[in-house]
N, C-alpha and C positions, 0 to 999 in steps of 0.2 A: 585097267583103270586110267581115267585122265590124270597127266600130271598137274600137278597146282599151277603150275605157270599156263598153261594152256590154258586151263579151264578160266583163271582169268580172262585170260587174253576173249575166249571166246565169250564173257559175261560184258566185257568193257563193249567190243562187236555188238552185243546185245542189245547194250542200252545204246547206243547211236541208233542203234536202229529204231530202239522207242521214240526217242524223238524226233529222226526222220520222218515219223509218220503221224503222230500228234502236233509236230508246230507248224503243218502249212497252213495260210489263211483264216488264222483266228479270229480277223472279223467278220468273217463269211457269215455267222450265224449270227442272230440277232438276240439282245440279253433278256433271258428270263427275270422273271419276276426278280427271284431270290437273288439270280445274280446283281440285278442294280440295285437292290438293297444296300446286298455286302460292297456294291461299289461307291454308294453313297459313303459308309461309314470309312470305307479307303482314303475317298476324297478329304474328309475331316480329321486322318491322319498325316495328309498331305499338305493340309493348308494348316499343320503345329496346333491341330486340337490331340487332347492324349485319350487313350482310349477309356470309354465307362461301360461297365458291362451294363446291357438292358437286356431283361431274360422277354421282354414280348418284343417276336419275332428276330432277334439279334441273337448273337452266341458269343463263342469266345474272340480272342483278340488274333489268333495267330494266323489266320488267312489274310486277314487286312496289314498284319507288319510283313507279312510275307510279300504281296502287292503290293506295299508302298517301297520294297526294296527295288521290285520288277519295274515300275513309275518311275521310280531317281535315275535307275542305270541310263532307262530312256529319257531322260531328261524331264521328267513331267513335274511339275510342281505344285499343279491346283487341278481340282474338280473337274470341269469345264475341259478340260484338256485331256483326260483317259480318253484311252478307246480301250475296244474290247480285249486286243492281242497285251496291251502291257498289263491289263489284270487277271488275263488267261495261260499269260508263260508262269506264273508262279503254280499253277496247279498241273500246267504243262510238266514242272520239271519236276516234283513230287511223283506224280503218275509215272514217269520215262525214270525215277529214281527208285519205283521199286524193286527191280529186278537187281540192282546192287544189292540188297540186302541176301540175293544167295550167295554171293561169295563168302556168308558167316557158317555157311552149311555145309561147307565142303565137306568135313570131316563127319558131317551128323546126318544128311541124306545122300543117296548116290550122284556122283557128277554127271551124269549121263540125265539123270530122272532131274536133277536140278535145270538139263538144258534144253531139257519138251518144255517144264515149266516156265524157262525164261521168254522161249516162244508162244506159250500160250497167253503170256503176258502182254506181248506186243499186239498179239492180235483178238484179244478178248473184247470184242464189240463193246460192252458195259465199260470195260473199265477204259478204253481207249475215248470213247463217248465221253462221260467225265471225266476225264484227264482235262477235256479240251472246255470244261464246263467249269465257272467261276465260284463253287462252291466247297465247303470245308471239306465233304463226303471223302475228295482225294486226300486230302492231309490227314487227315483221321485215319486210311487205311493203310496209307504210309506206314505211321507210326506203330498201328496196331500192328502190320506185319513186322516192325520192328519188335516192339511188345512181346508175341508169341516166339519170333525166334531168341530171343536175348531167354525165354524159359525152356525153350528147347536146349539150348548150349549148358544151362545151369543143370539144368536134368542132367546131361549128357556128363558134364564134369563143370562141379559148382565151385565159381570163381568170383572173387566179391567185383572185377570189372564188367560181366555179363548181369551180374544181379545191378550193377549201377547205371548200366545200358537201359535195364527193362523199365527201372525205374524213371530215368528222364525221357524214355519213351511214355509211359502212361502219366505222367507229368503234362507232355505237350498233346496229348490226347485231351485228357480233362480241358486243356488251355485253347484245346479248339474247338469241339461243340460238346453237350453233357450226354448223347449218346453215348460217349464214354464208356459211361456206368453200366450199361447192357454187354459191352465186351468184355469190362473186367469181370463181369457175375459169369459170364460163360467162363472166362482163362480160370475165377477161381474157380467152379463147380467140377472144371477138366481138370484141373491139379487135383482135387481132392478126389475123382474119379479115379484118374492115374494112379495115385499113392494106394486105393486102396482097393481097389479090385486087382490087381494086380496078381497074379498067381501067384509071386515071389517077392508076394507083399512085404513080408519080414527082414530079407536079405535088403529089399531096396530099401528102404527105410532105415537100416542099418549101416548102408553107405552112404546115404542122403546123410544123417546124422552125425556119421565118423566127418563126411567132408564137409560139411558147414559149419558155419560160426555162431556164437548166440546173438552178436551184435550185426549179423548182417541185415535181418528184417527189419529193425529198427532203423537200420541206414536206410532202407528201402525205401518206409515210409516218409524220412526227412527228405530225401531228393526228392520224391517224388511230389510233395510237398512243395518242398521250397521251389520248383520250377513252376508249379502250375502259377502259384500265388506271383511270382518275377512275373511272369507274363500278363495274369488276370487284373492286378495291381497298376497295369502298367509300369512295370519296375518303378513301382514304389511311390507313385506318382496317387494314388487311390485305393487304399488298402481297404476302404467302404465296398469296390466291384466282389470280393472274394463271398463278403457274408450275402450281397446282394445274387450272388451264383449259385449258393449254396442253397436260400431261400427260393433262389428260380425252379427249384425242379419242383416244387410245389406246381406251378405251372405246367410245365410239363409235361408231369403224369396227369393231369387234368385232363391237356390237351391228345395225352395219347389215349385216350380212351372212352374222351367226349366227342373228340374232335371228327364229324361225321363229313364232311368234305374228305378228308384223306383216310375213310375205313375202308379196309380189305381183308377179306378173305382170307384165312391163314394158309390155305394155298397161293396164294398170290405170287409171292416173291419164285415159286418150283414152278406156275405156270410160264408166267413171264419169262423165264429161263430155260424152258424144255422147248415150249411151241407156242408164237405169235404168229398170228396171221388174218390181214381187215382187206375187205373189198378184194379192190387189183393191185395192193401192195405185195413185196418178195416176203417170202418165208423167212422167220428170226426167229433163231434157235442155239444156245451154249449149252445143249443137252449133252455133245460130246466133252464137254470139261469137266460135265456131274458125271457121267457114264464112267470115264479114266477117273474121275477121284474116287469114285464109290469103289473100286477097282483096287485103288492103292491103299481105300482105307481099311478095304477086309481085308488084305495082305499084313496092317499092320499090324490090326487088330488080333488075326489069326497068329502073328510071329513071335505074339508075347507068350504064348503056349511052348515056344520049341527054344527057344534064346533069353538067354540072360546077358544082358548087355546094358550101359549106358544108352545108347543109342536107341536100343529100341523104347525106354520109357519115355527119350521126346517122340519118339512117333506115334505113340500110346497121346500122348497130351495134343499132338496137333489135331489126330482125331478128334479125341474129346472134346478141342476148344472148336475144331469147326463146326461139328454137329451140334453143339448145344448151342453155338451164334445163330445158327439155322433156325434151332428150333424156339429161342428166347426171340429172335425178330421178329418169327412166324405169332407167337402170341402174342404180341404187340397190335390192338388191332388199329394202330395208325402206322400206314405204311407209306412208303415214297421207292419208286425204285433206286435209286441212290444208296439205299437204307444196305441194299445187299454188298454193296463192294467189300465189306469185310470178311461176311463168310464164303464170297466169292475167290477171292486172294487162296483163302485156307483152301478150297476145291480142288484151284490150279496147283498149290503145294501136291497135293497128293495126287492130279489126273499125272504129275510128271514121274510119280511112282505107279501106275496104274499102265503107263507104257511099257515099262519094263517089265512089271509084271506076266502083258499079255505077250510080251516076245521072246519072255523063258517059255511060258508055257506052250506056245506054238513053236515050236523050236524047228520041226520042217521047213526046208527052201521053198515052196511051196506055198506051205503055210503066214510062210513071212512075208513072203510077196504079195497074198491079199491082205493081208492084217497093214503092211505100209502102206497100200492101193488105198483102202480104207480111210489109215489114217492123212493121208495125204490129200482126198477127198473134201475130208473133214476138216483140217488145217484151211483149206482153200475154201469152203466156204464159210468159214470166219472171217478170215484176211476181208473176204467179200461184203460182209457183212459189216466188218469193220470201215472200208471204205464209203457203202454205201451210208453208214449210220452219219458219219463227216461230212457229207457231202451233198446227196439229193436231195434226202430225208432227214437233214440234220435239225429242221423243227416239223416235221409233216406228222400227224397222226400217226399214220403208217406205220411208224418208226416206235417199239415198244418202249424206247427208254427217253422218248419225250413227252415233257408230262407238262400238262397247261404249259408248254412253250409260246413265247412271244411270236407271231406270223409275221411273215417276210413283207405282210402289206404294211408293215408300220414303219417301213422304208420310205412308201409314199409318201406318209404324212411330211416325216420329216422333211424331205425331201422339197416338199409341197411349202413348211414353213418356211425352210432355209429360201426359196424363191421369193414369199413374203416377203421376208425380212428386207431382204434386199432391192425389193423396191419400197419400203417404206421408208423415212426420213426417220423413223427411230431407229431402224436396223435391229440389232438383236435385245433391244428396248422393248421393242413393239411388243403391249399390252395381250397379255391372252388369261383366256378364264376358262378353268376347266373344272366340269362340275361333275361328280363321279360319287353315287350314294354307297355312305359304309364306308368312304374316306379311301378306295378303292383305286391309288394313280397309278401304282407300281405296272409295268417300269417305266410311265412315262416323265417322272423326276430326272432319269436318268438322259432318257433321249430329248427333254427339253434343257437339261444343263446349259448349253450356252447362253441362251433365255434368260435376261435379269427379273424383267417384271409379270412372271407366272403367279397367277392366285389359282390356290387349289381350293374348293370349295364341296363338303359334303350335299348340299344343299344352294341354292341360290341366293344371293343375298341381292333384295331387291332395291335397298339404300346405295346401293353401288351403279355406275351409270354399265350400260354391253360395253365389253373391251372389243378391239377392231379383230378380231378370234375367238370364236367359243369353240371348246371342244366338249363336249357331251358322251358320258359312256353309255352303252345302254347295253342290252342282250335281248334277243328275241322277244320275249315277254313285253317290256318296258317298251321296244322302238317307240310305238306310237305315244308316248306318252312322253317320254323324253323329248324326242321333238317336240310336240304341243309347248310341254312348257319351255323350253327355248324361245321357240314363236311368241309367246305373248309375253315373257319377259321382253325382247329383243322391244315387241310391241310396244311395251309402255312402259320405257327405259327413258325414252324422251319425251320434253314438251312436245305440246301441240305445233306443229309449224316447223318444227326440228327434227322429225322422224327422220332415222338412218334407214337405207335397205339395207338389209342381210341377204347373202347368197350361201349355197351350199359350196366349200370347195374341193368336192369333189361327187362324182355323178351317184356314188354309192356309200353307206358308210363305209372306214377301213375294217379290218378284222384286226382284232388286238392278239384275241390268244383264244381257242374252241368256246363259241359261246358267247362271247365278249366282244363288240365294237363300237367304234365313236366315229362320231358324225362332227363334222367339221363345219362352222360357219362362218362368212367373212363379210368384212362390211362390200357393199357393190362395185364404189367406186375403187375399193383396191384391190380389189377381183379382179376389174377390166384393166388395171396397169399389169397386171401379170402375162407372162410368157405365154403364148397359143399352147405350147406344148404342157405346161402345168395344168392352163382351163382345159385342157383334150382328155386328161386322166384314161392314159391307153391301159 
């Protein structure tokens, strides 16, 4: 067995290495939807507005004080001034922080099976993916993995600072999106699995009982309380956000069940995980981390038959709590891939019992040499898939765990404005009008930020004179119609004897995200003051 100083020392190794390979070039990718949302609501914690919960489309507060921490350090102080990497190391160091939470495990799973799993941590495509993605999903699994093991340790030998652990863990869960509440119905429905199918039901309940206290659930419930509310509140600053969070899941559950843009298939979340593959994109696949968990979990499941142990009743509960995340997600039928990182975490717990598993049971030289050939195989194309998810495909279809991501051509535009600007006499003044049905900008709030005078407009307003920029969204459908009415607005925006030309600037619309693109218009004469290389649109 490793010694506890070792096995630190190799867990601290660990996590450098997570973030070795999660923080290079975080503006590489360009921000999704959701993330210039939560980046808006950052900006407004930045520029001394305090946080208000709004349950449509926003969540809790602790991604945004978490980014506005990542912001200060680099000096940022307004809106206008993020980029993508100081609102992406905060979910950077959440993701490359979960692997610290096995050194709470030493004593309650093997240190060997702890350190497949700190590897499969690093290179688990999904969760390495979002790590480097500006949304709550990381901080949630964080905690959750915090969550699940602080009732491992209590199982194992119940101490009132493991139960006050778990508590301010699902505390800052609740305080950062209301999915939440779908983890805690699995942790409880696996506790009450555990307690009571237990073969040795009676004995463990009997020590469970001898070692606890009456007053510690009730403590449970105040911390766990008083954190969510410190944070939902913005300490204390809005005690109105708590009842208004509470009443949000009304929404919700609306949403998860009406909501037909994002329904899936309750296979969805075991496809996407076993076997992706479109066109002439590479093979994506984390079926070897379900293969090893499924592996470590009939090992567990089986050891409660032959041991009486502390230890085996958290291995009893981490099963339960992973498979019922599994299968309480899977009924949900509004899904997002993101959705999975929690019962993905609980997988990798147990594929690092599923190794040792299969190399008692192959216990021939032989035997072991293909079984590591294998797993080293396997190892290596993660790493691989890991890379490439960061990196080529980091918004490409291709790529299963990009979903309505924002396209690399919205570089152009910018790109294309930023030259505007600077030859017009208002500079980052210069009037633009973007008109987008269904109120539909996201994310380009975000990538027009420097921009003072943007009117976003569901519709046209024809009392308004063309600003010297229109942008216009459209999708397949709409092109031709979108443009038309451009054109005759543009048309008959001015007197007789005043007409401006409009040009297109650029030879094609951009592509915003699959489906979705805007067409660009500029007045003439500030067309032709621009760069050859901007009017060339290579």
């Amino acid at each position: 067995m490793l010694s506890r100083q070792v096995f630190n020392l190799l867990i601290a190794l660990f996590i450098l290495v997570a973030f070795a390979v999660r923080i290079p070039d975080l503006d590489r990718k360009p921000m999704h939807t959701d993330e210039a949302v939560h980046a808006f609501k950052t900006g407004e914690l930045l520029e001394g507005h305090s946080f208000r919960y709004d349950p449509m489309d926003f969540h809790g507060p602790l991604l945004h004080y978490s980014a506005w921490i990542s912001a200060r350090l680099h000096g940022v102080g307004q809106y206008q001034d993020l980029q993508p990497r100081h609102l992406r190391l905060a979910t950077v160091v959440y993701g490359s922080l979960l692997i610290a939470w096995l050194w709470a495990l030493y004593n309650v799973l093997p240190p060997r099976a702890l350190l497949v799993s700190a590897a499969l941590f690093i290179v688990s495509p999904a969760l390495v993916y979002y790590s480097r993605y500006f949304i709550m999903e990381t901080l949630l699994v964080f905690f959750h993995l915090g969550f699940t093991i602080a009732i491992m340790r209590y199982l194992a030998k119940p101490t009132t600072g493991w139960l006050v652990m778990g508590a301010a863990c699902l505390g800052l869960m609740f305080a950062t999106k209301e999915t939440a509440l779908l983890y805690l119905l699995a942790a409880g429905l696996g506790l009450i699995a555990t307690l009571t199918l237990a073969p040795n039901r009676s004995t463990l309940l009997s020590r469970l009982k001898l070692a606890a206290r009456p007053w510690q659930l009730p403590l449970f419930f105040i911390i766990c309380a008083l954190v969510f509310a410190i944070f939902v509140s913005a300490f204390g600053s809005h005690w109105e956000s708590i009842i208004t969070y509470l009443q949000g899941y009304g929404t919700h559950i609306q949403r998860g069940l009406n909501d037909h843009t994002h329904v899936k298939p309750w296979y969805y979340y075991g496809r996407l995980l076993i076997f992706s593959h479109w066109d002439q994109g590479p093979v994506w696949s984390e079926g070897l981390i379900l293969i090893l968990g499924a592996v470590g979990a009939v090992h567990f499941y089986r050891q409660r038959n032959s041991t009486n142990t502390p230890q085996v009743t958290a291995h009893n509960f981490l099963v339960w709590n992973t498979f019922l995340g599994i299968l309480l997600f899977s009924l949900v039928p509004y899904k997002t891939p993101w959705n999975m990182l929690g019962f993905l975490a609980g997988m990798i717990l147990l594929a690092g019992q599923g190794v040792l598993v299969l190399f008692q049971k192959y216990s021939g030289h032989g035997q072991r040499l293909v079984l590591a050939g294998v797993l080293f195989l396997g190892f290596g194309h993660l790493a691989w898939q890991m890379g490439a998810a960061t990196t080529r495909y980091d918004a490409s279809p291709l790529n299963p765990y990009v979903y309505a991501h924002t396209s690399h051509e919205l570089e152009r535009l910018v790109t294309g404005l930023n030259q505007v600007a600077a030859v017009d006499s208002a500079g980052f003044g210069l009037p633009i009008q973007v008109i987008a049905g269904g109120h539909d900008y996201w994310p380009l709030p975000w990538e027009l930020r420097k921009f003072s005078q943007v009117y976003w407009w569901a519709a046209i307003d024809t009392g308004i004179a063309p600003a010297a920029v229109i942008l216009g969204r459209m999708t397949a459908n709409d092109r031709d119609s979108v443009e038309a009415i451009i054109a005759e607005y543009v048309y008959s925006g001015f007197a007789p004897g005043q007409k401006i030309m409009y040009t297109s600037l650029f030879e094609a619309p951009i592509a915003l995200r699959p489906g979705v693109s805007l067409a660009a218009f500029i007045k003439y004469d500030l067309y032709n003051r621009l760069p050859v290389a901007v009017k060339s649109d290579p």
